[in-house]
C-alpha positions in Angstrom: 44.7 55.7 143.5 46.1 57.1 140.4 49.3 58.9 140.9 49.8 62.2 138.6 53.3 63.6 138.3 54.7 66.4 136.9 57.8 66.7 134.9 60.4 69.1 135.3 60.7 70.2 131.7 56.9 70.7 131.6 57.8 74.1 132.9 59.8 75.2 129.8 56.3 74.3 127.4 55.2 77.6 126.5 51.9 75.9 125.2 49.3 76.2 128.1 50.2 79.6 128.9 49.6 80.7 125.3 46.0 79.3 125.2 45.0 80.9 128.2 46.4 83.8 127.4 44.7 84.2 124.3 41.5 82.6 125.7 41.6 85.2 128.3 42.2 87.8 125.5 40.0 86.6 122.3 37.5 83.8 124.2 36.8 80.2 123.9 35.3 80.7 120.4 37.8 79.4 118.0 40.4 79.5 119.8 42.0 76.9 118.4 42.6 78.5 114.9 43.8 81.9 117.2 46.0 79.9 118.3 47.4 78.5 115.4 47.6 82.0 113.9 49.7 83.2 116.7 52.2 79.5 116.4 52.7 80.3 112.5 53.4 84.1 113.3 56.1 83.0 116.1 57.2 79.5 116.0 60.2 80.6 116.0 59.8 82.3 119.3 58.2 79.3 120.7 60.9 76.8 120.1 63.7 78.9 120.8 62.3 80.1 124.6 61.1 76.4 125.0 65.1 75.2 124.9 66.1 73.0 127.8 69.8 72.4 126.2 71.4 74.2 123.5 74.7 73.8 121.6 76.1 76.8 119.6 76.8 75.6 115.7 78.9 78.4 114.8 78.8 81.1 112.1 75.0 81.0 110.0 75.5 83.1 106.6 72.5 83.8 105.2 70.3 84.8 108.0 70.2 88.5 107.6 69.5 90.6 104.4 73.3 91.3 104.2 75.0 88.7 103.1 78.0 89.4 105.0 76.8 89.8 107.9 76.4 85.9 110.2 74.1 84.9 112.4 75.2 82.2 115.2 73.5 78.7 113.9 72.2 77.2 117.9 71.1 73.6 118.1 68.0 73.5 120.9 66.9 70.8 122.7 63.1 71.5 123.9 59.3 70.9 124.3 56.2 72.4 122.6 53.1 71.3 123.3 53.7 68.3 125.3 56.5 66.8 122.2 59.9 67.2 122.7 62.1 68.4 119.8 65.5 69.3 118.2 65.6 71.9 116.5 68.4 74.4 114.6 67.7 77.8 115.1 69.6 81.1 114.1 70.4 83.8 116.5 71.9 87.8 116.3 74.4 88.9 118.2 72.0 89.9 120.9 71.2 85.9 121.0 67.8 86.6 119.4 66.3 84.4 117.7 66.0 85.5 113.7 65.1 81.8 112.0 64.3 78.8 112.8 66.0 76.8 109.9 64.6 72.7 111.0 62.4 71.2 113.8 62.6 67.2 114.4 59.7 66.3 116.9 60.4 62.9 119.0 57.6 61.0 121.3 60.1 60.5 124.3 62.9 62.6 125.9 65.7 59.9 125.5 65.3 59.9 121.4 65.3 63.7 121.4 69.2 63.5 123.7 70.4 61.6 121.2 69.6 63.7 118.1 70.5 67.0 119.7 73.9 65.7 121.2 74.7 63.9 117.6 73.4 67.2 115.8 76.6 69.0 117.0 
């Protein structure tokens, strides 16, 4: 007998949840480009709630449409749809997320560690 187990971070993919949702909302007919329409729309949203580990970068200019104004650059640690990932994000004061500036995908959970805690 074949044993299945689940990992722990497999809880923080955000994936499955958004094709059922959507399956339960537009069907099973092409849902597969629905749901790419909805990944382009809100990667950014997808990464950044799919953190396991983040590290704050510090002051981001640039982000907003007022120069002046910074946003807070956050290194994430994470997994999307089954890959884990490093990723830089910006956030507002309110610690949402307003860009996603760069997303390194890895195969394994040990490369990803090591590119997030050297991305710092």
């Amino acid at each position: 007998m074949i044993a299945i187990h689940h990992h722990p971070h497999a809880d923080f993919d955000r994936f499955p949840q958004l094709v059922r949702d959507l399956t339960n909302e537009f069907g099973p007919d092409g849902i597969t480009a629905v749901v790419e329409r909805f990944i382009d729309a809100e990667q950014a949203d997808f990464y950044w709630e799919g953190r396991i580990a983040e590290m704050p970068l510090g002051p981001f200019y640039g982000a907003f449409d007022d120069e002046e104004d910074a946003g807070l650059g956050v290194a994430i640690l994470g997994i999307f749809r089954g890959r884990y990932y490093v990723a830089t994000c910006v956030v507002d004061a309110a610690r949402r997320v307003c860009a996603l500036v760069r997303v390194r995908h890895f195969g394994d959970l040990s490369s990803a560690e090591s590119a997030f805690l050297t991305s710092g």
